[in-house]
C-alpha positions as a LaTeX table, in Angstrom:
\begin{tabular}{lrrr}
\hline
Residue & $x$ (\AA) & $y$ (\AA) & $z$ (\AA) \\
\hline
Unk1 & $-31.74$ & $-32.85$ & $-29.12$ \\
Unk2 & $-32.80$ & $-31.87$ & $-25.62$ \\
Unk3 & $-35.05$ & $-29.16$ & $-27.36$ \\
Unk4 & $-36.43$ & $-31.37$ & $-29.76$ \\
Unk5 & $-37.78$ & $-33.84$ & $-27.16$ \\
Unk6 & $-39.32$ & $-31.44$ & $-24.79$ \\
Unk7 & $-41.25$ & $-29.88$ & $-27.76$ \\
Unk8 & $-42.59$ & $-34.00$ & $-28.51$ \\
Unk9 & $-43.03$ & $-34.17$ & $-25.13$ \\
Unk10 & $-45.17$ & $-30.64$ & $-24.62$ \\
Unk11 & $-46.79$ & $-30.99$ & $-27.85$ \\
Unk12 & $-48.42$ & $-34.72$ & $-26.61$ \\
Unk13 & $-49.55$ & $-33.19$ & $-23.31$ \\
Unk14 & $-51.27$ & $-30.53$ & $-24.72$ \\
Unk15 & $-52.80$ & $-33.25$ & $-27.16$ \\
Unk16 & $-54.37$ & $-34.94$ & $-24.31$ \\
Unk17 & $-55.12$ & $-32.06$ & $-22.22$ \\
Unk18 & $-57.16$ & $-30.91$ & $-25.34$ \\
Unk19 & $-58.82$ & $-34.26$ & $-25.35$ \\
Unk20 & $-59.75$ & $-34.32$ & $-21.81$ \\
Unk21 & $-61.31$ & $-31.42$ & $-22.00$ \\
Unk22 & $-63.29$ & $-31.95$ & $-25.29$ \\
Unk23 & $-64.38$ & $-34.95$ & $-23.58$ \\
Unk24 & $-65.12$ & $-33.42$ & $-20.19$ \\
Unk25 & $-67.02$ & $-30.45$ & $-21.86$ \\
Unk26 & $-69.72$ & $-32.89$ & $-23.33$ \\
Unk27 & $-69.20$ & $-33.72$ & $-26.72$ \\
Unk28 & $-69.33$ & $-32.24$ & $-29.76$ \\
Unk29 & $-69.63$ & $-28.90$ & $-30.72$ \\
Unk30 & $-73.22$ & $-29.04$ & $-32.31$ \\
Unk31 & $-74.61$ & $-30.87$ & $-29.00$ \\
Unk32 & $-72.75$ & $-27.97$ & $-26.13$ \\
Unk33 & $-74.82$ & $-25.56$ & $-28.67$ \\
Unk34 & $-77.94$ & $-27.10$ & $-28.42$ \\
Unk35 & $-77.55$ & $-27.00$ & $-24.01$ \\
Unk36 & $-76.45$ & $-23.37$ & $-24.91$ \\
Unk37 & $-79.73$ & $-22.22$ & $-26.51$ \\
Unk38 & $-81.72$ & $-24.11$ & $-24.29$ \\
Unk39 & $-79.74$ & $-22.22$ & $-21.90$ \\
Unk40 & $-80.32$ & $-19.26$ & $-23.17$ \\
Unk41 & $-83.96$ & $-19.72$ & $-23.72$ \\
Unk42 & $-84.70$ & $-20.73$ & $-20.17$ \\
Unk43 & $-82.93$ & $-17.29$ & $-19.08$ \\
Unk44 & $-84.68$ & $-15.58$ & $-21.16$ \\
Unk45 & $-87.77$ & $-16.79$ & $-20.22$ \\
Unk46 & $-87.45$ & $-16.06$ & $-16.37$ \\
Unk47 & $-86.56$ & $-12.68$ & $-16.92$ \\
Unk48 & $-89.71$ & $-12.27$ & $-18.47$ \\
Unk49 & $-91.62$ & $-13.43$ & $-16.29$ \\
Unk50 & $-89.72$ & $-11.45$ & $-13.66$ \\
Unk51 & $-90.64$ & $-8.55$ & $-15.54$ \\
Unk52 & $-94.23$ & $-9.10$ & $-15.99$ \\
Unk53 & $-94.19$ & $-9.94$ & $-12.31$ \\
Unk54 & $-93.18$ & $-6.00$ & $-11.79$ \\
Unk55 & $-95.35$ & $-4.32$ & $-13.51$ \\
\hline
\end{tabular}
């Protein structure tokens, strides 16, 4: 019984954790891959320009 409990009780806590972070990541999956490929772009637009700067 023992067993059975600790499993409820482990499964719930990772439940939340899961939720916590979902919500502390910022939101859904389509908006953190928008930031991601702005992300991205940005990056790939200053090292560009850092390579135009060397030549």
């Amino acid at each position: 019984m023992l067993v059975v409990y600790a499993s409820i009780f482990f499964g719930v806590l990772g439940g939340l954790g899961y939720f916590i972070l979902r919500v502390r990541s910022g939101g859904s999956v389509d908006e953190r891959l928008d930031r991601m490929e702005r992300k991205i772009g940005r990056l790939e637009a200053h090292v560009e320009h850092l390579q135009d700067e060397q030549r």
